[in-house]
N, C-alpha and C positions, 0 to 999 in steps of 0.2 A: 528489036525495039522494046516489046515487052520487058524483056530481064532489062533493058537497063534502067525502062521506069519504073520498072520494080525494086532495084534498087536506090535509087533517088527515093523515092518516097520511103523503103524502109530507113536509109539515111536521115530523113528526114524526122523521121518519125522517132527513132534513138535516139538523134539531137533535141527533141521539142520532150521528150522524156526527160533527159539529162538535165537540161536547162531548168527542166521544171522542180528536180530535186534539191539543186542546188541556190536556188534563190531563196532570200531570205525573208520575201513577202511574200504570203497567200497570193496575193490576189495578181502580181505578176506571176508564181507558179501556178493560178487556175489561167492566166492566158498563151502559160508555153503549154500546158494539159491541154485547152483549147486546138493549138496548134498540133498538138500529135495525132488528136482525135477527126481531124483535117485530111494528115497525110494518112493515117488509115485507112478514112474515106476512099482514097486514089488507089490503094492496094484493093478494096472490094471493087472500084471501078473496073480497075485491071482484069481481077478474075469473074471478068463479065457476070455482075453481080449488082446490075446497077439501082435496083432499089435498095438493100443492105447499104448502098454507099449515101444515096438520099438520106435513106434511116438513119446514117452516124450520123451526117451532118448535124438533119432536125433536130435528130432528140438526143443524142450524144452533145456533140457542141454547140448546141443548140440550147433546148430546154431544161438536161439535168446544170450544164453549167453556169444557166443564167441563176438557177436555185442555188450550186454552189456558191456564187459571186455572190449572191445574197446572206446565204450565212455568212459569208468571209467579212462581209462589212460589216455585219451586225453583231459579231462579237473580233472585231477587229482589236488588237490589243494597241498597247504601249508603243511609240515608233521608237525601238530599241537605237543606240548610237553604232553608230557605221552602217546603216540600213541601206544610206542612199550611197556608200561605194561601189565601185567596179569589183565584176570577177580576178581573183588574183592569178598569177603570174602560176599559180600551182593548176589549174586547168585548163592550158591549153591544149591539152590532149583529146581533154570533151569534144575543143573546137575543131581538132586538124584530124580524128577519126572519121566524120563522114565524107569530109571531100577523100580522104587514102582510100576509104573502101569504095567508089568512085571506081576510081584511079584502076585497082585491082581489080573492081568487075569486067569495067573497057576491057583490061589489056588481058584476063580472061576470054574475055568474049571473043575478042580477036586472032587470039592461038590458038582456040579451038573452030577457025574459018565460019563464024556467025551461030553455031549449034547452042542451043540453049538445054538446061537439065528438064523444061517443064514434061509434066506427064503428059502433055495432052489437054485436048478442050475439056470445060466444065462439063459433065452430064446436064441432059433436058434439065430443064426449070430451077437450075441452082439460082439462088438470090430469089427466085420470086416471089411475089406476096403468098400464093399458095405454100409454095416450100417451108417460108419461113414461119407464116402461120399455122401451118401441120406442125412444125414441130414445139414453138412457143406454146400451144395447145393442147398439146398429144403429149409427146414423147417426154421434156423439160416444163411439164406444167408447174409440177410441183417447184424447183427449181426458181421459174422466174416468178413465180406470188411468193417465196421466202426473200429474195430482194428486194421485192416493193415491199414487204414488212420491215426487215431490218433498214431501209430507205427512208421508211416514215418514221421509223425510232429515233434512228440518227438526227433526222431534221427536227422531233422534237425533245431531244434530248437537248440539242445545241441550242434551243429558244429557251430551254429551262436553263442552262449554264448561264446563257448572256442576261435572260430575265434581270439577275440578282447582282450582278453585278455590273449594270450598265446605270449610269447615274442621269435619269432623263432633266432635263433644264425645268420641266415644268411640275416636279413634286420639289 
């Protein structure tokens, strides 16, 4: 049962990627981002990991995306012509890749009489706040303080772009 939720949500999660590439508004590809960042979620739930899976939710689709939605409005451009058409006839292969790989995990699963590739349970304390905190701390210190720098750049790089070129009604 494992592997096959494991696939479904990796399906999931390569479609809610793809989706997100190919749209031609921000702010519907930060809601198919949303959505991958979701089934991720279900892949740490999986590997008994259930705060990591909390943690995407929160602060993954949660609080960084609400700050992205917010740049994305705030220097929203031009609504370019064809914006609001459909996906064309050239991508449905995006669409019909994760139900096939579906398809192929089952009938996998099934000829090989229910055996899965997994290694094995997680070792003690994977996912837990200890674990993840030792290493956020420790080992990847340096690491996750250059992303919240380059993080804080980004967002005030992007208030300095839209500053100058947003025409407020009330000057």
């Amino acid at each position: 049962m494992e592997g096959i939720l494991f696939w479904v949500f990796g399906s999931m999660m390569v479609f809610g990627g793809l989706m997100m590439v190919v749209q031609r508004s921000a702010v519907v590809s930060a809601v198919w981002l949303i959505f991958a960042f979701v089934s991720a979620a279900g892949i740490f739930a999986l590997l008994s990991a259930p705060f990591l899976a909390v943690m995407q939710i929160l602060v993954y689709a949660g609080a960084i995306m609400v700050l992205f939605l917010f740049v994305i409005m705030m220097l929203q451009g031009p609504v370019l012509e064809g914006d609001q058409k459909l996906l064309g006839r050239s991508l449905w292969p995006a669409v019909a890749i994760p139900p096939l790989a579906i398809v192929v995990m089952i009938v996998g699963y099934v000829m090989r009489n229910g055996l899965t590739g997994w290694g094995g349970p997680a070792p003690e304390g994977f996912g837990s706040p200890e674990h993840v905190a030792g290493l956020l701390l420790g080992k990847y210190l340096l690491a996750f303080e250059l992303i919240s720098i380059v993080l804080l750049v980004a967002i005030i790089g992007a208030l300095a772009v839209g500053k100058d070129e947003r025409k407020l009604p009330w000057k």
